[in-house]
N, C-alpha and C positions, 0 to 999 in steps of 0.2 A: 781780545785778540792782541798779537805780539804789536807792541808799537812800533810806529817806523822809523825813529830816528834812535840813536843809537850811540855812547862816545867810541871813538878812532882813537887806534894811536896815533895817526898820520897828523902831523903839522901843518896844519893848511897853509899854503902860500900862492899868491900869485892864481886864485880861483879865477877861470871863464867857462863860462855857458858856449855853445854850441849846438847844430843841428848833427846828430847823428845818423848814421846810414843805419838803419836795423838790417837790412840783408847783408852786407858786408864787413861792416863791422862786429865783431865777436864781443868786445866789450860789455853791451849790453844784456846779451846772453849773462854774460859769467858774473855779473853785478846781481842780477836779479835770483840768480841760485842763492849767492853767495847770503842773499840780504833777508832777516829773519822775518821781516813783513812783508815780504814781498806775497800776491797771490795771483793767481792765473790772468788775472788781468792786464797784469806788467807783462806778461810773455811774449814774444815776438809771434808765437802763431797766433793767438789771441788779438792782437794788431792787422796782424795780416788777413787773417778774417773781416774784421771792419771794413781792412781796403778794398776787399774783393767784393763787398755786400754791396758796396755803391761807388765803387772805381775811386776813394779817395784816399788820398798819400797820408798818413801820420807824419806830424811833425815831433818827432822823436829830439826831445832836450835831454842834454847832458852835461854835468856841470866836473870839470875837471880840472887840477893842478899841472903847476907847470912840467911834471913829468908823466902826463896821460893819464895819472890813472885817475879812476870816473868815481867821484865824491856822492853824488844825485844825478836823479834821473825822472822824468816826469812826459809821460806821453801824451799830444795833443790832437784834437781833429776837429777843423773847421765843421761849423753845419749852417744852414742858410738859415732854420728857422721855419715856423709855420705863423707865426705871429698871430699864434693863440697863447692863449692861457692855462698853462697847465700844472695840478697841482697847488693855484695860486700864484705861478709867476708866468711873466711873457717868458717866449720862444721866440726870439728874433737870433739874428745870428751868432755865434757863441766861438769862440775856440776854447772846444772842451774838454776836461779829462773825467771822462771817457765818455761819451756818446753811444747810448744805449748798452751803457755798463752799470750796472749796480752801485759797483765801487774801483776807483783807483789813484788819483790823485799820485802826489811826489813819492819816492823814493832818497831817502837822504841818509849818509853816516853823522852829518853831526848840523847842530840849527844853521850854522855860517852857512852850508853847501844849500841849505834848503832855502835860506833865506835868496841866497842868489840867485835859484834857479828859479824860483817864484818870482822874485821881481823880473828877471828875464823874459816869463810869461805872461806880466800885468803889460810889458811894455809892448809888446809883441804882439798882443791884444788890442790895445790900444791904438796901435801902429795901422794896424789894419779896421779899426770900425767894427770890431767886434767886442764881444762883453766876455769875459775869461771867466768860463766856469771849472771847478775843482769838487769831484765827488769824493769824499774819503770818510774814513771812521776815527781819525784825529781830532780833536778838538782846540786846539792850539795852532792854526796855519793863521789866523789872522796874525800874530804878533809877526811873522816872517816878513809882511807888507801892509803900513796903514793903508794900502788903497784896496785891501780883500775886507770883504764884508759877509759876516759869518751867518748863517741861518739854519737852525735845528731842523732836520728832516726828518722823515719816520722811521722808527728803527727795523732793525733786521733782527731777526730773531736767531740762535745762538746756541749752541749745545756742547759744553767740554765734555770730549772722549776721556773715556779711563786709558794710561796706558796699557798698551799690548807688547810682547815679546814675541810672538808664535803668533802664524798662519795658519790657516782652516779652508778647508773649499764653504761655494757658497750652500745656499741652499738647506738651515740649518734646523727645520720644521719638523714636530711632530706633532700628532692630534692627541694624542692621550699624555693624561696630566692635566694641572691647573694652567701652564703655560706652557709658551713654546719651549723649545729646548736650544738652551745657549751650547756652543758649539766646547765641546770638553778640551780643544787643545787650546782654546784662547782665553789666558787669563783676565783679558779685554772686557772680552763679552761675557764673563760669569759673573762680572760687577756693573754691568749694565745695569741703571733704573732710570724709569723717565718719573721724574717727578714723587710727588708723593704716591700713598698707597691706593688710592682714588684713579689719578691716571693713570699707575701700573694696570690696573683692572681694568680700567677703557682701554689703553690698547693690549693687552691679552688678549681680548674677546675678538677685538675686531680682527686681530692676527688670526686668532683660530676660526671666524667667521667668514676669511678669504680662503681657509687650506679643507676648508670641508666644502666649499663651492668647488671648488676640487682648481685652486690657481697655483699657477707656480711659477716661480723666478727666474730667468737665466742674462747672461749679457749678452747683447745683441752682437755678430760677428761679421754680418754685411752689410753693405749698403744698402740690397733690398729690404732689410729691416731698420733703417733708416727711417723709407719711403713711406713703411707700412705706420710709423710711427708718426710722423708729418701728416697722414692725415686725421691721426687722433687726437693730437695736440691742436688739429684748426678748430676743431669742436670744443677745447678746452676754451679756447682762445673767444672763440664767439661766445659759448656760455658767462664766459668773465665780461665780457665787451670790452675786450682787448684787442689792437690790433695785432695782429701773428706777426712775425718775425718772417723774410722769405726763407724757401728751404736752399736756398746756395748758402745762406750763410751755416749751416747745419753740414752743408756736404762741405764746405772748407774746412769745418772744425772737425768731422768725421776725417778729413785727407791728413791733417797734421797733430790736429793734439791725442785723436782716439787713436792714432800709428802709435803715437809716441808714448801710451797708455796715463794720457792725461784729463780722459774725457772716456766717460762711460755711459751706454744708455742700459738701464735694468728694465726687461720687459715683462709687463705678467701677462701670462698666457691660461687658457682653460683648452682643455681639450671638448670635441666636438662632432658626434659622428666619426670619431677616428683621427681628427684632425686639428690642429694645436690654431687655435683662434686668440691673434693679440687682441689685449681687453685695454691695456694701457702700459704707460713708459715713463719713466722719470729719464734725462740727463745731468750728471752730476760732471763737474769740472774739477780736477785736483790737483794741487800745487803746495809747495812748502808746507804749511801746517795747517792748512784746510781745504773741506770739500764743500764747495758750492751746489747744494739742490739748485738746479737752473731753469728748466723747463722741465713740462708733466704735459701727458694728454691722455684724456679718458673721455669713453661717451658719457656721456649723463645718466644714461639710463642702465649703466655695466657698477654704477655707483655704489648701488647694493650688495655690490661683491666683496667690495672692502679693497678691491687692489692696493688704491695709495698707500695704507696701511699694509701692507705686505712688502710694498718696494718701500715705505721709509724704513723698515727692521731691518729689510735684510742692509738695505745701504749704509746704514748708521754702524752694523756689525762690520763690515765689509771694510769701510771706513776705518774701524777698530784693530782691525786685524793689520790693516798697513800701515799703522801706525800716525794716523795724521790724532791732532790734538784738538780739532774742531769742526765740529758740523754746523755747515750755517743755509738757514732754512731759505732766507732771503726777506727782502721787505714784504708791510702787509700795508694795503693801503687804508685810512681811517676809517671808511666806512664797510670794511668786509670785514666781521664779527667773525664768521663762521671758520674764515682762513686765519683769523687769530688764533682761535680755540683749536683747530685742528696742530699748527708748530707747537701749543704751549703745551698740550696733550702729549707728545716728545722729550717734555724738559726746554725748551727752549726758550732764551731767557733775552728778552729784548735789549741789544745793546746800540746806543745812539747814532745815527748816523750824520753829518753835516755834509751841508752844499757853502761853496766858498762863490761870492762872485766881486768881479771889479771891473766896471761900476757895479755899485748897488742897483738891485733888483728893485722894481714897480712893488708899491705895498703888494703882501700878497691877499688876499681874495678871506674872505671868512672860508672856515674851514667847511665840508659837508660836501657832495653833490648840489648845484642848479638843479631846478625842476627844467630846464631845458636842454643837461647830462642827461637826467632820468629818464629823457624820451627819447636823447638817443639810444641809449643803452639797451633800451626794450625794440627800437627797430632795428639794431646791432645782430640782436640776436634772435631773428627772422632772415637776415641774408644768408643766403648759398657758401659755405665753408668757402669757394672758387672766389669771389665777390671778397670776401673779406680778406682774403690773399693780396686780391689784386690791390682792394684800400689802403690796407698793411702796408703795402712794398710803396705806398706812394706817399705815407705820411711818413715813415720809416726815413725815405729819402731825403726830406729835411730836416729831420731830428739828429 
C-alpha cells in the first residue's frame, strides 16, 4: 500500500499542531482526498460514525504552517478500557487512532509534519492519564518520538488489482465452460488470477458451485436490506465468538458513506418458492486506492452454497472495474487457519501491520488462546444472536 508520507514542495516554517473542527472546517476534507495514503478511515464520515456509535467527540489533530495550510493530520478518540487483556496487551484507557478500526494512524506530507503531530499526541496523552495508541501499516512512526514504542501485529491480507480503463455492470456469471466468464469490456478483469494454477481451480469450482445452487449477486439499495443483512452477520459474529458491532453504527455508515457511494453491501440471494431469500452479505468500504472487505454475515448452515465465494468474485471485479489498485481482505487472527486459507485462496498476500503505543505496553501474553478463551468461545456461541447484541454494544462501549 501507497506510503503515507511523502516530499512537499512547501517549506516548512513556523509548524503548530491544533484541534480541528471536522464538521466545519473543510480543510480536512480536501487534505485527505488530496493525500495518496489516505483510506476510508481518515474520512470525516467514517469519524462521524465512531461519534454516533457511542456519543464520543474525535479529537481531530492537525498540524499546519503559519499560512493554514494543513501539513498532517491524525484522528484520535479517547476510550475508558475494559482492563482486560486482549490479543496480549491490557485495555485500559487509550487515546487512540482509531478505536475499532483496523487501521489509521497520521497522515503527513513530510517526516517534520509527522513528527510534530505525533509528539503533540504523545503529550496529549500523557496530559490526560491515558496511553496513546497508533494503528497503522507504517513501520517507521517510532523514529518520529523516542517515547512511541513499536509492536508487530498480525497482518492484513492484501491483493493488487490489475489496472482497468472500462466499466462493466455487475453480475458477470456463466455455468458453462471451465470458469466463470470475465466480463469482455474490462481489460481488469480478463487479467484477473488468484494465485497459482491450484487456487485458480479452488476458486473456479467454488464460484460455479454457488451459481448452480442457483445464487446471485446484486447491491443492496435500502435500508430494509440493511436490516435483513444485520441479522446475518450476528450469526456470523457468534459463530466466530465475536462480539458484533451495534447496527446504528451500520445505519450511520449506510446514511453517509453508502449516499456518497463509499460503502457497499453485495448480497447473495437464492430464490425460493418464488421468492429471493438473502443467504449472505459482505460490506466493503472504498476510498483513494483501496476496498476494505469490512464485515460478512452468513448462516452457518447456507455455507454449502459457496456464497462468500461468489461475493468475493464479483467484488474483487467490481473493485477492478473502478479502478481502485487494492483489495484488502482484512486481518486474520493466529489461531483461525481456516480464515487464512480462505484470503490466501484470492491471492492475498499478508502485508504487516503495527501497533504504536506511549507508554509501553505490559509484556504481552504468549501467543494462542487460554484454555479459559476456549470456554468462553464455546458458550459464546450458544447465546441468542439478541444476547450477543446486547454484550457487543457493552464491551464495544469501552473499547
Amino acid at each position: 500500500m501507497t506510503a503515507a508520507t511523502g516530499a512537499s514542495p512547501l517549506v516548512e516554517s513556523n509548524l503548530h499542531v491544533f484541534k480541528l473542527d471536522l464538521r466545519t472546517d473543510p480543510r480536512w476534507q480536501q487534505f485527505v482526498c488530496a493525500h495518496p495514503g489516505a483510506v476510508v478511515f481518515h474520512r470525516p464520515s467514517w469519524l462521524a460514525a465512531l461519534e454516533s456509535e457511542y456519543s464520543q467527540k474525535c479529537v481531530s489533530l492537525a498540524c499546519a504552517d503559519e499560512r493554514g495550510r494543513i501539513h498532517a493530520i491524525l484522528p484520535l478518540f479517547y476510550t475508558k478500557g475494559l482492563g482486560l487483556r486482549m490479543g496480549g496487551l491490557a485495555t485500559g484507557r487509550r487515546l487512540s487512532s482509531l478505536p475499532r478500526t483496523p487501521v489509521a494512524g497520521p497522515l503527513a506530507l513530510t517526516p517534520e509534519a509527522e513528527a510534530e503531530i505525533i509528539q503533540y499526541a504523545v503529550e496529549l496523552a500523557r496530559s490526560q492519564g491515558a496511553q496513546l495508541e497508533i494503528k497503522s501499516h507504517l513501520s517507521h512512526l517510532e523514529r518520529s518520538s523516542r517515547a512511541l514504542f513499536c509492536i508487530a501485529w498480525r497482518p492484513t491480507f492484501v491483493d493488487e488489482l490489475p489496472p482497468s480503463q472500462q466499466t462493466a455492470p455487475w453480475n458477470d456469471f456463466e455455468e458453462n465452460g471451465r470458469e466463470p466468464r470475465t466480463c469482455s469490456s474490462c481489460d481488469g478483469c480478463r487479467r484477473l488470477r488468484f494465485g497459482n494454477a491450484r487456487r485458480q481451480h479452488r476458486v473456479n469450482w467454488a464460484v460455479r458451485k454457488a451459481i448452480k445452487s442457483g445464487l446471485t449477486v446484486r447491491e443492496a439499495e435500502t435500508e430494509e436490506d440493511l436490516h435483513r443483512w444485520y441479522n446475518l452477520y450476528l450469526l456470523t459474529m457468534r459463530q466466530n465468538a465475536v462480539p458484533p458491532r451495534p447496527y446504528r453504527l451500520f445505519h450511520s455508515l449506510w446514511s453517509s458513506l453508502q449516499s456518497a457511494g463509499k460503502m457497499r453491501l453485495l448480497v447473495a440471494e437464492q430464490e425460493q418458492f418464488g421468492r429471493k431469500k438473502m443467504i449472505a452479505g459482505s460490506i466493503l468500504l472504498e476510498f483513494g486506492q483501496t476496498v476494505f472487505y469490512s464485515f460478512t454475515g452468513c448462516a452457518v448452515e447456507d455455507f454449502v452454497l459457496h456464497p462468500h465465494d461468489i461475493l468475493q468474485i464479483e467484488a474483487i471485479r467490481g473493485a477492478c472495474r473502478r479502478g481502485f489498485r487494492w483489495y484488502d481482505f482484512g486481518e486474520v487472527a493466529e489461531d483461525h487457519a481456516t480464515l487464512t486459507q480462505f484470503k490466501t485462496k484470492w491471492g492475498g498476500s499478508p502485508q504487516p501491520l503495527y501497533r504504536y503505543y506511549s507508554p509501553a505496553p505490559a509484556q504481552r501474553a504468549p501467543a494462542g488462546p487460554s484454555p479459559l478463551t476456549l470456554v468462553g468461545r464455546r458458550i459464546w456461541r450458544q447465546l441468542p444472536t439478541k444476547l450477543t447484541s446486547v454484550l457487543g454494544d457493552l464491551i464495544y462501549r469501552r473499547m
